[in-house]
N, C-alpha and C positions, 0 to 999 in steps of 0.2 A: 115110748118111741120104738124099742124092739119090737114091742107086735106089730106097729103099725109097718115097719120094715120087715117081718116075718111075712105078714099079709101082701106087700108089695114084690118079694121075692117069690111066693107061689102064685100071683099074677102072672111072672112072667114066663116061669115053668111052664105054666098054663098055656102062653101063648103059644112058646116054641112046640111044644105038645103036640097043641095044634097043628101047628105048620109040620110038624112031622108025622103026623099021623095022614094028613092027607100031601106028602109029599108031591104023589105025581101032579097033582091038579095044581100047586105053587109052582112048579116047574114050568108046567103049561104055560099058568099066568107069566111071568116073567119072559118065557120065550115070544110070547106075542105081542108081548108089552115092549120089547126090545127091537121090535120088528116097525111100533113105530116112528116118528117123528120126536126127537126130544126137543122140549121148552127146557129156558134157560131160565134158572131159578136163581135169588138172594135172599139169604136169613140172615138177621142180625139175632143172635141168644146170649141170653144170660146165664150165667150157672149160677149156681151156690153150692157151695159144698163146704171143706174142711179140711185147714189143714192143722196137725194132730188136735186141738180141742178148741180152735179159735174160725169163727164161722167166715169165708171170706166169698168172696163174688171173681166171677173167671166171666170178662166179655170175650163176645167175639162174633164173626160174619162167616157166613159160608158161601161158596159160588160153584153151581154145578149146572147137571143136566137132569130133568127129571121126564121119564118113558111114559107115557101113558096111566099119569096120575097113580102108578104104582110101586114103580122103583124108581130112585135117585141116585145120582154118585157124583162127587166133587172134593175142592180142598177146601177145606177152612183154616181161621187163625183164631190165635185166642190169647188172649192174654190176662193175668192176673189184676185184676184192678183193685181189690183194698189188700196191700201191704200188710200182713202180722209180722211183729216185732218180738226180737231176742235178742240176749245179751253175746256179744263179743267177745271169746276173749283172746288177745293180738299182745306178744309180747309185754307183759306184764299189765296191760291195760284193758277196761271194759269197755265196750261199743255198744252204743245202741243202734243193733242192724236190724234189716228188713229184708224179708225174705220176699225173694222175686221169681217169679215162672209164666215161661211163652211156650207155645207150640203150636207147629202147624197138624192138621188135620185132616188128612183122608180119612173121609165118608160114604158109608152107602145106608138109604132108608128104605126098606119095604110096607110099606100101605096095607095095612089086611083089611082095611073097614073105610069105606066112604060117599058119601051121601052129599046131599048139595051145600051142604053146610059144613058137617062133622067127619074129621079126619082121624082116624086112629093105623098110629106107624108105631116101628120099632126102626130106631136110628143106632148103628154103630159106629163109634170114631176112635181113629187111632192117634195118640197124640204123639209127634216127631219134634222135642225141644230141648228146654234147657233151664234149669231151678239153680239160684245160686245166693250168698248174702249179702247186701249192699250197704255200705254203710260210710260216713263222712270222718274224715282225718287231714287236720289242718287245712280244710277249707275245700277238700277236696273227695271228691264223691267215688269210692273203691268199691269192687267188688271181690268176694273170697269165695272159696268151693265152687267157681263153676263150674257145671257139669253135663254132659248129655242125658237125657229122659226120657223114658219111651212109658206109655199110659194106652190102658184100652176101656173104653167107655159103652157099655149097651144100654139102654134105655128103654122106655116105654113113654110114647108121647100119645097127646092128643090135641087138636087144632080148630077154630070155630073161624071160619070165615065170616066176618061180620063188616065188609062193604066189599065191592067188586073186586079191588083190585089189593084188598088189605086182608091178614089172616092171623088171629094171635093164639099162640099154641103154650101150654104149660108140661112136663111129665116130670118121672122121675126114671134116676139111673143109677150107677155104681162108676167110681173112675176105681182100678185097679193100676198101681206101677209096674209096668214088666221091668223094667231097668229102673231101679229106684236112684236116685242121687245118694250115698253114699258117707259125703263128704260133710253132710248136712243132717240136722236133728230132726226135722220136723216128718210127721208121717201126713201122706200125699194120699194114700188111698183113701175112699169117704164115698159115703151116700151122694149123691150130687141130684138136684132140684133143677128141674132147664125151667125158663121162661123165655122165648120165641117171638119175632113178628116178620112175617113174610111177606115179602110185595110179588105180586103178578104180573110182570114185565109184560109175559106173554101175551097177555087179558090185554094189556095197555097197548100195547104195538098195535093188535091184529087189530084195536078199535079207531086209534088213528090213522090204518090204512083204509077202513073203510069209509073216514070222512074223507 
């Protein structure tokens, strides 16, 4: 599993490399790209990642604008969907809680590669939330430690369009905490897995205006 992360980390060296070694011509790109008309985009993605040794899944949707099939910018949300459990401990007593996390997400995605089918981006998101421990006492559902969290996520995706208006994309990324919760045990930083499916509103409007 390191090397294969070793191997995925100089992937993405690789990438930025790139973009920075032919800076001016990405610049270009993006300046003309902004020049025109933005399609309005939605992603529903999966993650997986890990929070400290226990593998869990983060849903969430994104809604933005995307320039000329080359850059994108919007917010998203996301929320943790399988619950890992730890023990409590409340005044002499032990809980069995569950640890909980949401954040919303500003995004932006840069496209360096794409063809009629295959899409190759590097997506960054910042996560603006909240992790804390939920747990039940005399019938009644509490929460402890919560707190604010701030996360930055870069990635490496890729996307296969595969019907008109449908598009499923897989990559991998790193979530890093800049503001960790504190108050809580578990470590939030992890390798993070996306899985993606994107609809093309755009595709669908412009074709039921033309019937």
């Amino acid at each position: 599993m390191r090397e294969i992360w070793h191997k995925v980390g100089l992937l993405v060296v690789a990438v930025f490399c790139t973009i920075g070694i032919h800076a001016q011509h990405f610049e270009e790109e993006l300046r003309l790209a902004l020049k025109e008309d933005p399609k309005f985009e939605f992603k529903l993605d999966s993650r997986n990642a890990f929070i400290s040794n226990t593998g869990v899944r983060v849903f969430g949707f994104k809604l933005g604008l995307n320039f000329d099939e080359k850059l994108s910018f919007g917010l998203g949300y996301n929320q943790l969907w399988s619950r890992p459990k730890n023990q409590l401990y409340l005044e002499g007593v032990n809980y069995n809680a569950e640890v909980n996390f949401y954040y919303f997400s500003p995004y932006v995605e840069y496209t360096f590669y794409r063809d009629e089918k295959w899409e190759f981006s590097i997506p960054v998101q910042f996560g603006l939330g909240e992790s804390w421990y939920e747990f039940e006492r005399n019938g009644n559902k509490l929460s402890r430690s919560r707190n604010f969290v701030m996360s930055y996520e870069p990635a490496i995706t890729v996307q296969y369009t595969f019907l008109k208006y449908l598009g499923l994309g897989a990559g991998v990324g790193y979530r890093l905490m800049i503001v960790p919760n504190h108050s809580i045990e578990e470590q939030f930083t992890s390798p993070v897995y996306i899985f993606k499916f994107k609809i093309f509103f755009q595709e669908i409007y412009q074709d039921l205006v033309r019937e």
